[in-house]
C-alpha positions in Angstrom: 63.1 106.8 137.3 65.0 108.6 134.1 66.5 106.4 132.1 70.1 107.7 130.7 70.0 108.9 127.0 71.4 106.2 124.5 75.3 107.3 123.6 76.8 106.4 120.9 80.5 108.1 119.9 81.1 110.6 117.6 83.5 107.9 115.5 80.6 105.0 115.7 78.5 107.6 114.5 80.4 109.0 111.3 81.3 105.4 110.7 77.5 104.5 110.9 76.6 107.2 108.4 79.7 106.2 105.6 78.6 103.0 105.9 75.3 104.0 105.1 76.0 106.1 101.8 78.4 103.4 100.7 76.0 101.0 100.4 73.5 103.0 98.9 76.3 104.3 96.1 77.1 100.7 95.6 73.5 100.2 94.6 74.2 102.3 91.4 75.4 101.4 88.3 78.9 102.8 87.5 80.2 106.1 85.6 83.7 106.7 84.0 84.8 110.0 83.4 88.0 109.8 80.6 90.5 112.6 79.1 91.2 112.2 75.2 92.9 113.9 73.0 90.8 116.4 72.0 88.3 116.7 74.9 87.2 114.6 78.1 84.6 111.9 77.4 81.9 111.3 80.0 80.6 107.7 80.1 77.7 105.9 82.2 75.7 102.8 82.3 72.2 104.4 82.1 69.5 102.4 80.3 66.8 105.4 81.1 66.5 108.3 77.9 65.5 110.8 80.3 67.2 110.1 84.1 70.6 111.5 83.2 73.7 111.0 85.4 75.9 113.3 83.0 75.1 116.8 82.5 76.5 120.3 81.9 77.1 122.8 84.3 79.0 125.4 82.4 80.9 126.5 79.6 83.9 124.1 80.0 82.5 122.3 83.0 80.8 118.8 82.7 79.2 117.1 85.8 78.8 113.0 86.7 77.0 111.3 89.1 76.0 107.8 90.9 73.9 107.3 94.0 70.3 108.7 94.5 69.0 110.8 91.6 66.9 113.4 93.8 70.0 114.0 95.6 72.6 114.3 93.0 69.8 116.3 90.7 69.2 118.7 93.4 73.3 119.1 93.7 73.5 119.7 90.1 70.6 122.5 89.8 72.5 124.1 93.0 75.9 123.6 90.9 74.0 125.5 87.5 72.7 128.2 89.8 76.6 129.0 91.2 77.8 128.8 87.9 75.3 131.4 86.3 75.3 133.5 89.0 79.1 133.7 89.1 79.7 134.1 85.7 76.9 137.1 85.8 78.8 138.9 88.5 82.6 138.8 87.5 83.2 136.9 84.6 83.0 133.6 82.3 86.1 132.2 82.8 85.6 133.0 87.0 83.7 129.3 86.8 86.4 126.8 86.9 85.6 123.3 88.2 87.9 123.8 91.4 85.2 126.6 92.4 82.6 124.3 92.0 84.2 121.3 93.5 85.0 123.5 96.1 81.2 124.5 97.4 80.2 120.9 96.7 82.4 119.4 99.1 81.5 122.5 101.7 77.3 121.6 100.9 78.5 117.2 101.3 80.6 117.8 104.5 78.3 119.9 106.2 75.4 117.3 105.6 77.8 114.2 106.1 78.6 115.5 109.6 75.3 117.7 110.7 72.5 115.7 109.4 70.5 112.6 110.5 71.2 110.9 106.7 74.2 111.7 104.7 74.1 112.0 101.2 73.9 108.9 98.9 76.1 109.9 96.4 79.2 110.2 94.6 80.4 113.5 92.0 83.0 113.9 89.3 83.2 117.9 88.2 85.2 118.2 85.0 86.5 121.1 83.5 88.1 121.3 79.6 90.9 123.4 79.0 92.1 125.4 76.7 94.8 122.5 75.6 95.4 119.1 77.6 97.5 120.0 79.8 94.6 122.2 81.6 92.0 119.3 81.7 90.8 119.1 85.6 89.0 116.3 87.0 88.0 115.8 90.7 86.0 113.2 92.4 83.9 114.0 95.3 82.9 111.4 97.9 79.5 111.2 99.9 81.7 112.8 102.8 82.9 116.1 100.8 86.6 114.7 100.7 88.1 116.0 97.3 90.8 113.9 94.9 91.8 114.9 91.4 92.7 112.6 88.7 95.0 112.7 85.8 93.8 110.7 83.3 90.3 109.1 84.1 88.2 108.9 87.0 85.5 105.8 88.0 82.7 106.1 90.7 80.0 104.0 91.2 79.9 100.3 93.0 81.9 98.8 90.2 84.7 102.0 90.5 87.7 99.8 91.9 87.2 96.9 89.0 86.9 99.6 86.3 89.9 101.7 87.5 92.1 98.5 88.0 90.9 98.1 84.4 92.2 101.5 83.2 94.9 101.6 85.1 98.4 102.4 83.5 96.3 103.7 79.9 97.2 107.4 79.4 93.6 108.4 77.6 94.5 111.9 76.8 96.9 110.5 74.0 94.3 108.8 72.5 91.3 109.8 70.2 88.1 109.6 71.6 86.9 106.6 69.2 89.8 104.7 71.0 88.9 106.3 74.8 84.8 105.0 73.8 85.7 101.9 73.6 88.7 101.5 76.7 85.8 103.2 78.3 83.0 100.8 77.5 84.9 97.8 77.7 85.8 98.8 82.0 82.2 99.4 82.2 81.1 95.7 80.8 84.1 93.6 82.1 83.1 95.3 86.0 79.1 94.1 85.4 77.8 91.8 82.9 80.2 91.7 80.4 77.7 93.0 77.7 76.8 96.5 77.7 74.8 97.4 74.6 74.6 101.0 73.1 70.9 101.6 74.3 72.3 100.8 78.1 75.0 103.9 77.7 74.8 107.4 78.2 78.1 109.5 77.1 78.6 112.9 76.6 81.9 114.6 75.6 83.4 118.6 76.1 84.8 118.8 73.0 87.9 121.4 72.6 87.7 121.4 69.1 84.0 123.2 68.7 84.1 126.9 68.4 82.1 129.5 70.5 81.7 129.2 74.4 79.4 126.1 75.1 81.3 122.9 74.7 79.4 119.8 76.0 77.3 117.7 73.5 75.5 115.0 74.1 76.3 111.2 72.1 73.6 110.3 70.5 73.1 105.7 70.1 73.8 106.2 66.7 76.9 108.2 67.4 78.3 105.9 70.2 77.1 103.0 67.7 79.8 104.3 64.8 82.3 104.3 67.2 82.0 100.9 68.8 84.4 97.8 68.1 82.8 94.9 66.9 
């Protein structure tokens, strides 16, 4: 005698799976992504030199990440490859961040609702413009659903405490010294409520540098200037 084949309903099973990535997202340690007034300021607890969760992806685009580092580092090579290959065809300033966002949230859908394991892992793809008012920033989910933000953007298990911490501050009116340390403080009041320099990894694109390429790295000495004592 067969035995029937186990059901379970297509809204059990979705719920299943964004249950699953949530909890493996809440795992990681949190990243804020902030405008300021000369550039948007990328800002993540990290304690490892080499592991990073910020990166650049272009020009003017900036990339964040929390959840499983194979799977967002595999999204982020995949993100490099569209960009350069883009840019190759047509032109530069065809790479914008809602391109990119775009066929990341096709690639996070498609696993989300296809495959056995959704992605553990949450995005923010950032793009500078060429004065404030064209700063982009959208926030991917595990699911491939897409939100911009105005002014700042949190992912990560602590996202909700750091964004109720930030909320109502217009960063992009700010200088970045001042944005460091809004953005530090979120971070450490949402964990342990000590965060030092070697536990940070920031990076900034920086509208005031000439030439193309406008990500740079912060270095602990560099995010040490800058910090409030």
């Amino acid at each position: 005698m067969s035995q029937a084949p186990f059901y379970v309903s297509p809204e059990q099973l979705m719920k299943d799976r964004a249950d699953f990535a949530r909890k493996g997202i809440a795992r990681g340690r949190s990243v804020v992504v902030l405008r300021y007034a000369d550039g948007i300021l990328f800002l993540a607890e990290n304690p490892s030199p080499t592991l990073h969760k910020i990166a650049e992806i272009y020009d003017r685009i900036g990339f964040a990440a929390v959840g499983k580092y194979n799977e967002f580092e595999t999204l982020r090579q995949a993100g490099v490859r569209y960009a350069d290959l883009r840019g190759y065809s047509y032109h530069r300033t065809d790479v914008t961040a809602r391109g990119l966002t775009n066929a990341y949230a096709q690639t996070l859908a498609g696993v989300f609702t296809t495959e056995s394991k959704p992605f553990e892992v949450e995005l923010v793809v950032a793009e500078l413009g060429e004065t404030g008012a064209g700063d982009q920033l959208y926030r991917l989910s595990y699911d491939g659903s897409v939100i911009d933000e105005s002014e700042h953007v949190a992912i990560g298990g602590q996202a909700e405490a750091i964004t109720a911490t930030l909320a109502g501050l217009r960063t992009s009116e700010l200088d970045l010294r001042a944005v460091f340390n809004h953005g530090v403080r979120a971070l450490a009041e949402a964990t342990t409520g000590e965060l030092p320099t070697t536990d940070l990894e920031a990076a900034v694109l920086d509208r005031t540098v000439p030439g193309h390429r406008t990500f740079r790295r912060l270095s602990d000495a560099a995010m040490a200037e800058m910090r409030e004592t």
